[in-house]
C-alpha positions in Angstrom: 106.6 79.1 93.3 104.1 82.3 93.8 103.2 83.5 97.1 99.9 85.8 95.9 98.4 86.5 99.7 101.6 87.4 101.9 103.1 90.8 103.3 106.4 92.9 103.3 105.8 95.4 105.8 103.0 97.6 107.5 102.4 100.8 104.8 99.5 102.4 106.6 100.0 106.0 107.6 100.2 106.7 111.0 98.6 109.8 112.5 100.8 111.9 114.5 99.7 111.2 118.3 97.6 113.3 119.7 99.0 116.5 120.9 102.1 115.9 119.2 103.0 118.3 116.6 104.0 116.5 113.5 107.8 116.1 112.9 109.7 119.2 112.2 106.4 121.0 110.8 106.9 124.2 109.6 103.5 125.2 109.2 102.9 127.4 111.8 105.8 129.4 111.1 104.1 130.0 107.7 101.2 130.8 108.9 102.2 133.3 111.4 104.3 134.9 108.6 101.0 135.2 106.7 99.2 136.9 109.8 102.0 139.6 109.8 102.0 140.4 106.1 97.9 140.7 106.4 98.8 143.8 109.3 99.1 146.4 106.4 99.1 146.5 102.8 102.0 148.3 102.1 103.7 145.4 103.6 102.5 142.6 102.2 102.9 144.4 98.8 106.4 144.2 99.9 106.8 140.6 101.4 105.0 138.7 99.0 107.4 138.3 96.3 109.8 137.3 99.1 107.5 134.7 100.8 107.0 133.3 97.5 111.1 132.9 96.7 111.6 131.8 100.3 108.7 128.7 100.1 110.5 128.0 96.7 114.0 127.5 98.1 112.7 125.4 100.8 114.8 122.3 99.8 112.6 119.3 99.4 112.6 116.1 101.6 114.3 113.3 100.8 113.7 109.6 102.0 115.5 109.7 105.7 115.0 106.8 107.0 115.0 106.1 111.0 116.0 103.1 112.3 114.5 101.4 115.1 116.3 100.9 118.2 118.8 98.6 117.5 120.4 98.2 120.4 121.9 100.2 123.0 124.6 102.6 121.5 127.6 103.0 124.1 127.1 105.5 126.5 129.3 108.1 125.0 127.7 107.7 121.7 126.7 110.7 119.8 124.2 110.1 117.1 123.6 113.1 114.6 121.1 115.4 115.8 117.8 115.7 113.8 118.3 118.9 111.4 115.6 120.9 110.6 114.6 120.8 106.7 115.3 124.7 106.7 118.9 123.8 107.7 120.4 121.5 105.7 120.0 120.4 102.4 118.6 116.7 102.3 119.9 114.3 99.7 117.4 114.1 96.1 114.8 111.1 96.5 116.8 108.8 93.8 120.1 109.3 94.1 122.4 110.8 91.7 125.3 107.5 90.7 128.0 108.9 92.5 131.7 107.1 92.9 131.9 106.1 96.5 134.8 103.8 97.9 133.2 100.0 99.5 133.1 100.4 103.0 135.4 97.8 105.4 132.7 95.5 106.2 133.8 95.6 110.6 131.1 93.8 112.1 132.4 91.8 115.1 131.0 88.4 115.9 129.8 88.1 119.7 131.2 86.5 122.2 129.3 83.7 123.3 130.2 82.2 126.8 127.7 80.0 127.0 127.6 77.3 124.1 124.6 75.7 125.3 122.3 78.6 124.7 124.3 81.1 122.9 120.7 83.3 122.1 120.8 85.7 125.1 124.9 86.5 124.6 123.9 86.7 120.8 120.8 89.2 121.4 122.7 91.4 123.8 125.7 91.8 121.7 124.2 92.2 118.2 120.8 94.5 119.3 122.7 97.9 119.3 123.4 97.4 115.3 119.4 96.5 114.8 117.8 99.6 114.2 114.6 100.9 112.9 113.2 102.3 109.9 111.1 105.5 109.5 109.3 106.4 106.0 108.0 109.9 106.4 106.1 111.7 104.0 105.4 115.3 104.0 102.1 116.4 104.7 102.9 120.2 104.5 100.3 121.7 103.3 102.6 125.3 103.1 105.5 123.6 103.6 107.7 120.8 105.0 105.7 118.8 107.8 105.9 115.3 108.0 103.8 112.0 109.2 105.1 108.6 109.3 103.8 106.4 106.4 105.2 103.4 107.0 108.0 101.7 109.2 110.8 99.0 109.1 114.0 97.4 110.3 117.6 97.6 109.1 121.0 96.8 110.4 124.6 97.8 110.5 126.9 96.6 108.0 129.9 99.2 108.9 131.2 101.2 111.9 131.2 104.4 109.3 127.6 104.3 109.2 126.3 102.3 106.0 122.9 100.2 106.6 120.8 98.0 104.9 117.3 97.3 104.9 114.3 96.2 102.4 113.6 98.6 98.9 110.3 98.6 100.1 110.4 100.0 103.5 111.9 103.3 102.1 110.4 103.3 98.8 108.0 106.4 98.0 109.5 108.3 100.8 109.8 112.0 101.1 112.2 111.5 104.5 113.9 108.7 106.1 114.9 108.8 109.5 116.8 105.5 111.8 116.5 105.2 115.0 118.4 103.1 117.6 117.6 100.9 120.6 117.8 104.2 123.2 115.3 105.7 121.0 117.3 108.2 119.4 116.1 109.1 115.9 118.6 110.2 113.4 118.2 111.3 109.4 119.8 108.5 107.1 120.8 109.5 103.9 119.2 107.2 100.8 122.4 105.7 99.4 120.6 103.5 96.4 117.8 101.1 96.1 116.9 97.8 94.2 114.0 97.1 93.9 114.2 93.8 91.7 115.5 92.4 94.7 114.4 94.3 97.2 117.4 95.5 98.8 118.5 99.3 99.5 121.7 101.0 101.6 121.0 104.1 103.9 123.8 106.2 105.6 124.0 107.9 109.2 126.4 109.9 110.5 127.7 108.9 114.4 129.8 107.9 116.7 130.8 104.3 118.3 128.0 102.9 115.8 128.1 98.9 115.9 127.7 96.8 113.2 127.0 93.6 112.4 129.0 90.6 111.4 128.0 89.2 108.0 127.9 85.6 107.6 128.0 83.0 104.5 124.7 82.3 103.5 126.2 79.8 101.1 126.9 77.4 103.9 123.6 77.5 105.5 121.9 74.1 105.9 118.2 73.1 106.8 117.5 72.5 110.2 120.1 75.2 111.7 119.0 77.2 114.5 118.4 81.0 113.3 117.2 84.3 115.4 115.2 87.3 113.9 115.6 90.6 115.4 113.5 94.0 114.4 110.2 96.3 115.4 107.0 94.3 114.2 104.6 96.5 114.4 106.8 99.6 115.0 108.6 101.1 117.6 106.0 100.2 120.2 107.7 96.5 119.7 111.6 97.8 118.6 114.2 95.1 119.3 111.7 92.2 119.5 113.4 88.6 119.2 112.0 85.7 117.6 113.7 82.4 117.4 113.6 79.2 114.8 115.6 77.2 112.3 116.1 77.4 108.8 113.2 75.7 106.7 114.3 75.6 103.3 117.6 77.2 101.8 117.0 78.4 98.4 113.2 78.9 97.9 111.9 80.3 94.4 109.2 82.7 95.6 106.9 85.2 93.3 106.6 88.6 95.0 104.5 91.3 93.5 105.7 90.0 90.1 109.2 89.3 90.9 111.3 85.8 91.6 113.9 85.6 93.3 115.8 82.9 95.8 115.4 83.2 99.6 116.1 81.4 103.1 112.9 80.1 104.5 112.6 80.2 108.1 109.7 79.7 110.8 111.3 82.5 113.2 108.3 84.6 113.5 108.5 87.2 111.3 106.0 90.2 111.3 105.2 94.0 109.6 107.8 95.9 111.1 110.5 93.0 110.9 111.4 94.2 107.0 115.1 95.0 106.6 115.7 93.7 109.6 118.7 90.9 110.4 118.3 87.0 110.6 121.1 85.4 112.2 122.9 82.2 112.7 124.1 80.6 116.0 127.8 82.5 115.8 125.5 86.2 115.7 126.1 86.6 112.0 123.6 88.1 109.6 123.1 85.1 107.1 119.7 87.0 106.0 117.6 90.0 105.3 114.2 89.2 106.5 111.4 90.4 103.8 108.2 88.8 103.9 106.5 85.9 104.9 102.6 84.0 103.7 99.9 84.3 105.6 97.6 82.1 103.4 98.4 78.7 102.8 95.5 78.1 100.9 91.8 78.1 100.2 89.1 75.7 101.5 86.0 74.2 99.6 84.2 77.5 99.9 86.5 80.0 99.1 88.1 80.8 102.9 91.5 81.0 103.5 93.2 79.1 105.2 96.2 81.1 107.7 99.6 80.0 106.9 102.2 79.5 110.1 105.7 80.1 110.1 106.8 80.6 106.2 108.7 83.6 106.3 111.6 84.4 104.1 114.7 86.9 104.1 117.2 87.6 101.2 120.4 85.3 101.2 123.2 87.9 102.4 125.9 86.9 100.0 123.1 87.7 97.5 122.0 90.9 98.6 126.0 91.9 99.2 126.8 92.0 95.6 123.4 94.4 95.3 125.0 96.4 97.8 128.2 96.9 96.7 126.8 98.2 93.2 124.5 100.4 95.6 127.2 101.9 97.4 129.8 102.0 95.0 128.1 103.2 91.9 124.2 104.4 93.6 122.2 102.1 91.3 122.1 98.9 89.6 120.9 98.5 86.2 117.8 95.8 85.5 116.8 95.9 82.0 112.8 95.5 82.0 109.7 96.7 79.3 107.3 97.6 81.8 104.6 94.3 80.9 103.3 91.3 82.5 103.0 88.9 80.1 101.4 85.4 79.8 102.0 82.4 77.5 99.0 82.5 74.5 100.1 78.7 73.1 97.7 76.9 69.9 95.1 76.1 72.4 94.3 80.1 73.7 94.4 81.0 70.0 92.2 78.3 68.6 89.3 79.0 71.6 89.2 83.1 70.9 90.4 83.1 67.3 93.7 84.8 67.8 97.2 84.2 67.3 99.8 82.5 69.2 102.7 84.5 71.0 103.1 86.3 74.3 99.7 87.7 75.6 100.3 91.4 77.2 98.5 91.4 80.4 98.9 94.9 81.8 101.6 97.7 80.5 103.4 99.8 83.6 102.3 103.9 82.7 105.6 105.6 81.2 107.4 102.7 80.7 109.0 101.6 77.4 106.1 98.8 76.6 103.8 101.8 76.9 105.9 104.5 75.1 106.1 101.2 72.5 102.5 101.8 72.0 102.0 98.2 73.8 98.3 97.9 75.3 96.6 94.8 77.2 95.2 92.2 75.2 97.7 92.8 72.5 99.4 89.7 71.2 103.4 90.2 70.7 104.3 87.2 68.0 107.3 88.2 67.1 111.0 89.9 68.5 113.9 90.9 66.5 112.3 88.7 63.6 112.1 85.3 65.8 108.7 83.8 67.0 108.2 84.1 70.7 106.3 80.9 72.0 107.3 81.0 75.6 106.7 83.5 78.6 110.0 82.1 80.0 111.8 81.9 76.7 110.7 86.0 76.2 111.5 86.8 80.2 115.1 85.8 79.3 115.7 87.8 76.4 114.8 90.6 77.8 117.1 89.6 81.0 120.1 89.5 78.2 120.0 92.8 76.9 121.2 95.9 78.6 119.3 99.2 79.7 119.4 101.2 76.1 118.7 98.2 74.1 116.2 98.0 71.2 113.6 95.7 70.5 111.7 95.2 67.3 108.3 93.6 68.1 106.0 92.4 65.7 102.0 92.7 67.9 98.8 91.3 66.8 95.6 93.6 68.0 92.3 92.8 67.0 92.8 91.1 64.1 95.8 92.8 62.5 99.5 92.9 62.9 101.5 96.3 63.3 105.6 96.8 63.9 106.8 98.6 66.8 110.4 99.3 68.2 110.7 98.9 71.9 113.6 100.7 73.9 114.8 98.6 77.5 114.5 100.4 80.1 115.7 100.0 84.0 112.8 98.4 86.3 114.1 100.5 88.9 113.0 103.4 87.4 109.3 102.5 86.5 106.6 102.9 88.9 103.3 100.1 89.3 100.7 102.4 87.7 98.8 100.8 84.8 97.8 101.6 81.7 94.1 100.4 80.6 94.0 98.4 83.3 94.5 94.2 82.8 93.8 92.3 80.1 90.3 91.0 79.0 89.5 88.0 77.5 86.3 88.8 77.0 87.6 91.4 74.2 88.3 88.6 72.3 85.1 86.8 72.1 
């Protein structure tokens, strides 16, 4: 099932507010050393080289996520102050795969005294492990300033400070910050992302942090009540509560080119509300919430038609074995080529005088189908010797192999047939620009 028209998350940039200096910019200290060096020549002679070695040493900023509010810390709390960049060193972007021990998983179910509506003891109890997201990027012109890019929601899955939220809420970031439902904002350190399946774990520092209890998503059955907590829309709206039931429990969606199985609910879910929690009625996290549709389809003219209530977050149990490769190891391994592909069957071939195989639709920039010498509009027809007549049968070869693998393809192009050997690389490694754009039919004709 493909979902073309639906959303993650809001990705605009945000302008700082007006008359607020950007997050720990550094700027105008640059500047002002500038102005002093331009006092005499002698001087600057001298404190050039320096400047220079100083801006180089300036480590750079690496995605710090901050989470929303997510619910009011104790009151002798002590989250980790924010550190200025010139401070401390901040974590590389992509992690290095480092051994780390799997955290006790502490989470504490609420206490719910009242059975018939167990929401309000459920939201008070469970808000102060919701928190929200920050992806900064640095806007330094000299140096390390930074704006907010886009924003999210994540939650506590251990008292020692490990979170987990949605790939694409701190993807591309330069800083990551979380902050919590008093409003304190803290640096999270990027732990390891997925982004097959859209999951990735961030670590704070603090004291008396609360997380979450994690539930069975296994167990889950259509028509079960289920609550969404997170910041749609930001921290203007952190800790916002929306309530539903459970519409479908394993639903095969397409997102940006990638299938996998999630809980449908009609709990309103919104931009802001990625990585955020989606709980049962015992205030355990059965879900992560990571997109929902907002067209349902198109009328007789070509409008679309809004879609109500489809909104969909990761099965936990699923996203818990992602996890623990995240935490334990800092990556997880998904052997990809870099392609979309497309069935070309006897039909395709006969109407543009081609051959039949696996029609390349676009090639990712840098990735092995592109170092391959793959292009759109080429035709692979053969793999490892053996004819390829399916898009599903080819997607599941790949799926086999491991990161490192080779492939020997056999491409059509224009009339003739050339031999190229294909190395598999890890999709979460290759970025989404493309190279030569999409394919053409046209070409063919």
């Amino acid at each position: 099932m493909e979902y073309p028209n639906y959303y993650y998350e809001q990705n605009e940039q945000h302008e700082p507010p007006q008359g607020e200096p950007p997050r720990r910019g550094i700027g105008g200290y640059i500047v002002t050393a500038v102005v002093f060096t331009i006092i005499g020549a002698l001087l600057a002679t001298i404190l050039m080289p320096s400047l220079y070695q100083i801006s180089e040493e300036i480590p750079q900023a690496t995605p710090t996520i901050a989470p929303v509010p997510s619910g009011p810390l104790s009151p002798d709390a002590t989250p980790s102050p924010n550190l200025d960049p010139l401070e401390t060193e901040r974590p590389a972007y992509t992690p290095n795969p480092t051994t780390r021990p799997m955290p006790e998983l502490d989470g504490e179910s609420p206490i719910i005294g009242n059975s018939v509506n167990p929401v309000p003891d459920i939201v008070e109890q469970t808000s102060s492990g919701v928190l929200g997201v920050i992806n900064y990027a640095n806007a330094g012109l000299f140096g390390n300033s930074y704006v907010e890019q886009a924003s999210g929601s994540a939650f506590l899955i251990s008292t020692d400070g490990y979170i987990v939220t949605n790939a694409h809420v701190v993807e591309d970031a330069d800083a990551i910050a979380v902050t919590f439902v008093d409003g304190d904002e803290v640096d999270a350190e990027l732990i390891g992302m997925d982004k097959s399946m859209d999951i990735a774990v961030l670590k704070v520092d603090g004291e008396n942090l609360h997380a979450l209890k994690l539930g069975d998503s296994d167990s889950v059955r259509v028509g079960e009540f289920t609550i969404a907590i997170g910041d749609p829309t930001g921290r203007e709206l952190a800790g916002t509560t929306t309530f539903g039931i459970i519409s479908a429990t394993a639903r095969e969606v397409n997102i940006d080119g990638k299938t996998n199985v999630y809980l449908q609910t009609d709990a309103a879910i919104n931009p802001g509300n990625s990585g955020g929690p989606l709980l049962n009625m015992a205030g355990e996290v059965i879900g992560i919430t990571s997109a929902k549709t907002v067209t349902a389809s198109y009328d007789e003219y070509g409008n679309a038609i809004s879609a109500e209530g489809l909104g969909f977050a990761i099965p936990i149990n699923d996203a818990m074995r992602i996890v623990t490769q995240l935490i334990t190891s800092g990556y997880v391994l998904r052997p990809g080529i870099g392609v979309t592909i497309s069935t070309w069957d006897a039909l395709a071939a006969q109407q543009y005088g081609t051959v039949e195989g696996m029609l390349v639709v676009s090639v990712t920039k840098d990735g092995p189908a592109d170092e391959a010498g793959l292009r759109p509009n080429d035709i692979i027809v053969a793999v490892d010797g053996a004819s390829v007549p399916t898009q599903d049968e080819f997607v599941a070869l790949v799926q086999s192999k491991s990161v490192g693998d080779a492939l020997a393809l056999e491409v059509w192009r224009g009339g003739k047939t050339f031999e190229t050997t294909l190395v598999i690389g890890d999709l979460n490694t290759m970025g989404s620009e493309l190279v030569g754009g999409e394919a053409d039919y046209n070409f063919f004709g």
